[in-house]
MARFI-488926 format. One record per residue (C-alpha): residue number from 0; y, x, z. Coordinates in steps of 0.05 Angstrom, whole numbers. Each point is the difference from the previous one (the first is absolute). Last residue first. Layout:
<nodes>
@resi = NUM&py = Y&px = X&pz = Z
...
</nodes>
This chain:
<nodes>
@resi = 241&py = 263&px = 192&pz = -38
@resi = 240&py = 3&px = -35&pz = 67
@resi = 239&py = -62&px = -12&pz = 50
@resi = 238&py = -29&px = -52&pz = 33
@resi = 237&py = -43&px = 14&pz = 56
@resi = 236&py = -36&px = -43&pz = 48
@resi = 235&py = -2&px = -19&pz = 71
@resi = 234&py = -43&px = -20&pz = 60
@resi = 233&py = -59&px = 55&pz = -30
@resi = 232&py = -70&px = -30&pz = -14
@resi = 231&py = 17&px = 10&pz = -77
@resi = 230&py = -7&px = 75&pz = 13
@resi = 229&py = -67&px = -13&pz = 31
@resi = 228&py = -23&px = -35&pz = -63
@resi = 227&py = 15&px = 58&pz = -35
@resi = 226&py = -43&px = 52&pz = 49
@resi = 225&py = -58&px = -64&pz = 3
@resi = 224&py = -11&px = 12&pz = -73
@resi = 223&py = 2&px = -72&pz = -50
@resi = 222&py = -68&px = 2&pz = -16
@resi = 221&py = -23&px = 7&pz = -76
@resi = 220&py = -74&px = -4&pz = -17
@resi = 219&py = -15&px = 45&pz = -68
@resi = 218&py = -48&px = -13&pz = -38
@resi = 217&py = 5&px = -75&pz = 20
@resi = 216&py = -61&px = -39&pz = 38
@resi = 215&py = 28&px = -2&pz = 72
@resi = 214&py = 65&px = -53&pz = -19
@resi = 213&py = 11&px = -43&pz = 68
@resi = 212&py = -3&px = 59&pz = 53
@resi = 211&py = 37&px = 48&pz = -26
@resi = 210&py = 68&px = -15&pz = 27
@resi = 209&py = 47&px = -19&pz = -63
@resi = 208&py = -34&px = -55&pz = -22
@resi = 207&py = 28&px = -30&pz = 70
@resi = 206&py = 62&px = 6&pz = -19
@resi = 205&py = 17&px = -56&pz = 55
@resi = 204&py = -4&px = 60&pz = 55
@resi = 203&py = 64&px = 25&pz = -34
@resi = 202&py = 39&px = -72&pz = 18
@resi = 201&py = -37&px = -5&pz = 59
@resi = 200&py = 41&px = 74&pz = 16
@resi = 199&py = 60&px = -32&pz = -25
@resi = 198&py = -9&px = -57&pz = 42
@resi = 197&py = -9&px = 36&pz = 65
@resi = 196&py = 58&px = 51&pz = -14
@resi = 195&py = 55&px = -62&pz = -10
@resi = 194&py = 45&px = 8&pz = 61
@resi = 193&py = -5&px = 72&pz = 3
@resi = 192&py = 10&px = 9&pz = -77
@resi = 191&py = 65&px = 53&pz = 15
@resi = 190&py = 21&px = 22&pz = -72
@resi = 189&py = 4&px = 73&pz = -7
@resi = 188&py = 66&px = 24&pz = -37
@resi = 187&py = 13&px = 41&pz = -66
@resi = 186&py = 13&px = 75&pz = -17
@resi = 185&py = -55&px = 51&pz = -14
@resi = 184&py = 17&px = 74&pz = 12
@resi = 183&py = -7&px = 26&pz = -73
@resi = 182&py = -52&px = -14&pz = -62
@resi = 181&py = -55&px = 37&pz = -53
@resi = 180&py = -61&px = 5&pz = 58
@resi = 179&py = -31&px = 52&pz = 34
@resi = 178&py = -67&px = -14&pz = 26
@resi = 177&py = -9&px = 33&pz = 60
@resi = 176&py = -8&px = -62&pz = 38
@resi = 175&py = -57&px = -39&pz = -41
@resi = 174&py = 29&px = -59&pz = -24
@resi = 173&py = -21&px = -61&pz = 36
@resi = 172&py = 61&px = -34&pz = 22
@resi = 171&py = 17&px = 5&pz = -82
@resi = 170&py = -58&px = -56&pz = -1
@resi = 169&py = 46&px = -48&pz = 13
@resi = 168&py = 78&px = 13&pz = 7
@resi = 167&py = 50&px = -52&pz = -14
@resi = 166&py = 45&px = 18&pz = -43
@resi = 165&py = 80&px = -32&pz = -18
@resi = 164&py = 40&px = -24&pz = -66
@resi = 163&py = 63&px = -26&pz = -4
@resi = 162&py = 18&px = -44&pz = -54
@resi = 161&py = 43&px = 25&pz = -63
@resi = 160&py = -36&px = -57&pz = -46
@resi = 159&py = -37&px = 53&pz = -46
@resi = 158&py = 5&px = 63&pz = 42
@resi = 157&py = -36&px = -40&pz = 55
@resi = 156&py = -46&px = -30&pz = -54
@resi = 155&py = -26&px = 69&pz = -26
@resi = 154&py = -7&px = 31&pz = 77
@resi = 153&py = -43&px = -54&pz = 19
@resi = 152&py = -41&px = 7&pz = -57
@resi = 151&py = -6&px = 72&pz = 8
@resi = 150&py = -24&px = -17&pz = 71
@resi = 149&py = -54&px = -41&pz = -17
@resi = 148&py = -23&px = 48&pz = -56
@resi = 147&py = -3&px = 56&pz = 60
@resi = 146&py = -38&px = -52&pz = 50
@resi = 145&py = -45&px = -14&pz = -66
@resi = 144&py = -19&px = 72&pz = 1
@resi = 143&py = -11&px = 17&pz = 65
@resi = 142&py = 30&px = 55&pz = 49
@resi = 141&py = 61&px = -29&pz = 25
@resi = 140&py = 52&px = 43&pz = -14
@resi = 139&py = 44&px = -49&pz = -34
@resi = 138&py = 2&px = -50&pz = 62
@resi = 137&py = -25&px = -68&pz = -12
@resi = 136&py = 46&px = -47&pz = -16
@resi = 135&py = 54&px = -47&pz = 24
@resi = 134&py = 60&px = -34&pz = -42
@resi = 133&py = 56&px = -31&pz = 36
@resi = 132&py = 49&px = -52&pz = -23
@resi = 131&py = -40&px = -42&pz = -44
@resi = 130&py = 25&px = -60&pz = -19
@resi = 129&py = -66&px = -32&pz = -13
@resi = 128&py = 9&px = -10&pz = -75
@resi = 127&py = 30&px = 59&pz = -5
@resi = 126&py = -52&px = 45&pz = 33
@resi = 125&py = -57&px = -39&pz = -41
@resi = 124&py = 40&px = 15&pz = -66
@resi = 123&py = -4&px = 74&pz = 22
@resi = 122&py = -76&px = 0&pz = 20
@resi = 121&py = -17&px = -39&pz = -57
@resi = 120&py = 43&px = 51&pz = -41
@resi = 119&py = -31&px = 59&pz = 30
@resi = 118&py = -70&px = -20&pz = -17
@resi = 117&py = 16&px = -3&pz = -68
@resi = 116&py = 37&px = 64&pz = -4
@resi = 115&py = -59&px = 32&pz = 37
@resi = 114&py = -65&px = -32&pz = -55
@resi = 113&py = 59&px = 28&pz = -42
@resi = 112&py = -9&px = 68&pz = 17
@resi = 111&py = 18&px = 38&pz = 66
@resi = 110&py = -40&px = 7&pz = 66
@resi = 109&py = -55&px = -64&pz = -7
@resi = 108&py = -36&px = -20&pz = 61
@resi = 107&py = -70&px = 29&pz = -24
@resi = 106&py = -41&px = 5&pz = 71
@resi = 105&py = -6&px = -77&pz = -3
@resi = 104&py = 27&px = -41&pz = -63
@resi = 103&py = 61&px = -29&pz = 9
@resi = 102&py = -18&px = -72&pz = 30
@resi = 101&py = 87&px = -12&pz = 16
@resi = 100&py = -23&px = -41&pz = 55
@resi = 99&py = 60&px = -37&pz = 30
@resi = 98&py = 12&px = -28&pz = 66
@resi = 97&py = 59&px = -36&pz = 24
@resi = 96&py = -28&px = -68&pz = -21
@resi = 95&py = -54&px = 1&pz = 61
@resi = 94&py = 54&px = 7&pz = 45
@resi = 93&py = -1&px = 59&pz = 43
@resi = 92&py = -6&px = -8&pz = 74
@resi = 91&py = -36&px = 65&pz = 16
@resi = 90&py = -68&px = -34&pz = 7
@resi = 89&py = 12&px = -34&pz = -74
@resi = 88&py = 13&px = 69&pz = -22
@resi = 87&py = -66&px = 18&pz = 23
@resi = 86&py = -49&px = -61&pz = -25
@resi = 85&py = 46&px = 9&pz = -71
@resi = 84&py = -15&px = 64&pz = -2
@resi = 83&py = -82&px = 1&pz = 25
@resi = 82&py = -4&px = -66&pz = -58
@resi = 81&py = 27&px = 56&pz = -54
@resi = 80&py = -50&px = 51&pz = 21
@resi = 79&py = -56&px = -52&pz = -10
@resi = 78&py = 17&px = -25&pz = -55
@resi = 77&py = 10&px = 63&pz = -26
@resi = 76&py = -59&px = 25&pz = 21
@resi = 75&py = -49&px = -59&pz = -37
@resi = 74&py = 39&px = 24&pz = -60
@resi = 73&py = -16&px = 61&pz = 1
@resi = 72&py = -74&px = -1&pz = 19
@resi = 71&py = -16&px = -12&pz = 77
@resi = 70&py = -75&px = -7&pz = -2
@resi = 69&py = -9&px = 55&pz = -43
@resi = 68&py = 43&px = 51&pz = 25
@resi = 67&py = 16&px = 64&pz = -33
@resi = 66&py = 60&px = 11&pz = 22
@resi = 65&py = 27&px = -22&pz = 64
@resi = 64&py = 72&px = 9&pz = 4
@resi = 63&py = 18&px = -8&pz = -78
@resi = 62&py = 10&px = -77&pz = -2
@resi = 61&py = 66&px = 2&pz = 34
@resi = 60&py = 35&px = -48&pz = -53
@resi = 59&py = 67&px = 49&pz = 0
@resi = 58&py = 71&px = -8&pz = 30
@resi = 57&py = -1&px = -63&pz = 41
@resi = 56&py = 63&px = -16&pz = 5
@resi = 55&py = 29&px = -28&pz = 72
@resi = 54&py = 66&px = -45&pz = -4
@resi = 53&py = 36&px = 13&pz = 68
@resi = 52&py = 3&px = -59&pz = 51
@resi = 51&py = 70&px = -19&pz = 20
@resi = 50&py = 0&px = -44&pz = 59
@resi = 49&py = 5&px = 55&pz = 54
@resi = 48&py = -74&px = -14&pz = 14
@resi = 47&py = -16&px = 17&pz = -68
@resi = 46&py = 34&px = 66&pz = -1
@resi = 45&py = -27&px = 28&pz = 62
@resi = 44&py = -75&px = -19&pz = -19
@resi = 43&py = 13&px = 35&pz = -67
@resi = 42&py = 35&px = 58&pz = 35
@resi = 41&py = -58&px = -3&pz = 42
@resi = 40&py = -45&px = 2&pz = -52
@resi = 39&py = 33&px = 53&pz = -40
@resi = 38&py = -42&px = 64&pz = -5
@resi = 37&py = -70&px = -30&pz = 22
@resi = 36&py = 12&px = -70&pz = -23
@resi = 35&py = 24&px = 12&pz = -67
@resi = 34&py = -39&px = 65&pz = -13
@resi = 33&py = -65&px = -52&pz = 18
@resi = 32&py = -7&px = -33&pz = -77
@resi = 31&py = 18&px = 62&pz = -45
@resi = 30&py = 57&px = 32&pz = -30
@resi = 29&py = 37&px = -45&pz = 51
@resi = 28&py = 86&px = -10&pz = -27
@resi = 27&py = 52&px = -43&pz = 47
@resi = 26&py = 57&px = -38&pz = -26
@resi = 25&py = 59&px = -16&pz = 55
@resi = 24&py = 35&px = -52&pz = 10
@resi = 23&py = 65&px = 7&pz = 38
@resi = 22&py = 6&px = 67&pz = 34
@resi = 21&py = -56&px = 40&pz = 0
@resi = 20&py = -3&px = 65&pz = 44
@resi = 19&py = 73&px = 5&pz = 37
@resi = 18&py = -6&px = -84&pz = 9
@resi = 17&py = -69&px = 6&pz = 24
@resi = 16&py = 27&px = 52&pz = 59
@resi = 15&py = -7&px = 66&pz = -1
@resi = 14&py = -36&px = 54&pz = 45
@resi = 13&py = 25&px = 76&pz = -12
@resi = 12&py = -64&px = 33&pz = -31
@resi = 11&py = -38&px = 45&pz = 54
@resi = 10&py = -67&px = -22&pz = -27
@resi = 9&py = 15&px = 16&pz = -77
@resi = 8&py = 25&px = 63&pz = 21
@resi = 7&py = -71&px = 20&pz = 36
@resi = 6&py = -27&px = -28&pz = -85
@resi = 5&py = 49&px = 49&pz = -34
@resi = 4&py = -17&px = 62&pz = 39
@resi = 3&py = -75&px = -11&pz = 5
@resi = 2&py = 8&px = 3&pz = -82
@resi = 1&py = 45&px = 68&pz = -7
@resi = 0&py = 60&px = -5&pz = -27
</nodes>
């Protein structure tokens, strides 16, 4: 199918309720500090006002956005990434507990290997621990590395504990339309974030590494594009079934 196909599906999606997208407790996996609150943050926000916040994992340590930087060297990015999460769950409700940060490495999530095993079984001993009833990741065409390895994952502890597994699109919005693309009609619901679009879209805003304007001497500034952040504007959002 082609790529505009896909993503004018993804906005006509029957509308479900929490219950039809994560029932119970629910484990959510962010390649990167922001996927969490731009694909999921009012799932996030709807989940922790329901009284069962979701555990968030922080996939990898988000120090490749600005390389090159010498006042914000790895480590002083990480910190920094890591305080935008926690400043942007804690907007959405989530307890401070209920996030994780895996700290793969940046742009080098692994696919396979054991650096993968290992990660998997944190990630599987995590979902037991919490009860896990739902597992949410990025969508498998998403067009970046550590959004693939994120989704891998997924797929590895689904098949491990039998849970089922559903996508949340991110930078799949962006896909240009003639693209074709390996998959059929896509299936899933929209999730109506009416009541919690204003904190979601703090929630992004908290990310503020992510905007340009606070790292200006990396080789290459990233920005967060006003196209994706115009998707995440929308009163719903999509979560989609294998």
């Amino acid at each position: 199918m082609k790529a505009g196909d896909i993503q004018a599906a993804f906005r006509v999606l029957p509308t479900g309720t929490l219950n039809d997208i994560a029932p119970g407790a629910a484990l959510i996996l962010a390649p990167h500090a922001d996927d969490e609150s731009l694909g999921c943050g009012g799932l996030i926000a709807s989940l922790c006002a329901a009284g069962r916040p979701p555990v968030v994992v922080i996939m990898t340590d988000g120090t490749g956005s600005h390389p090159g930087s010498k006042t914000w060297p790895a480590h002083r990015l990480r910190a920094q990434r890591e305080q935008e999460a926690r400043n942007a769950t804690a907007c959405l409700g989530l307890p401070d507990h209920h996030l994780v940060f895996l700290r793969l490495r940046d742009t080098a999530a692994p696919h396979d290997g054991p650096d993968f095993d290992h990660a998997v079984h944190h990630l599987a001993k995590l979902a037991r621990t919490t009860e896990c009833r739902t597992i949410l990741a990025p969508w498998r065409h998403d067009p970046h590395c550590d959004h693939e390895s994120a989704w891998k994952m997924a797929v590895a502890v689904s098949d491990e504990l039998s849970l089922p597994l559903l996508a949340y699109p991110v930078w799949g919005w962006l896909i240009p339309a003639d693209t074709d693309l390996d998959t059929t009609y896509p299936e899933g619901f929209r999730l109506d974030i009416t009541p919690f679009r204003a904190l979601k879209a703090r929630a992004i805003h908290l990310h503020e590494s992510q905007y340009g304007d606070l790292i200006t001497d990396a080789r290459e500034t990233f920005r967060l594009p006003e196209p994706l952040l115009a998707v995440f504007d929308a009163p719903y959002e999509v979560f989609l079934q294998p």
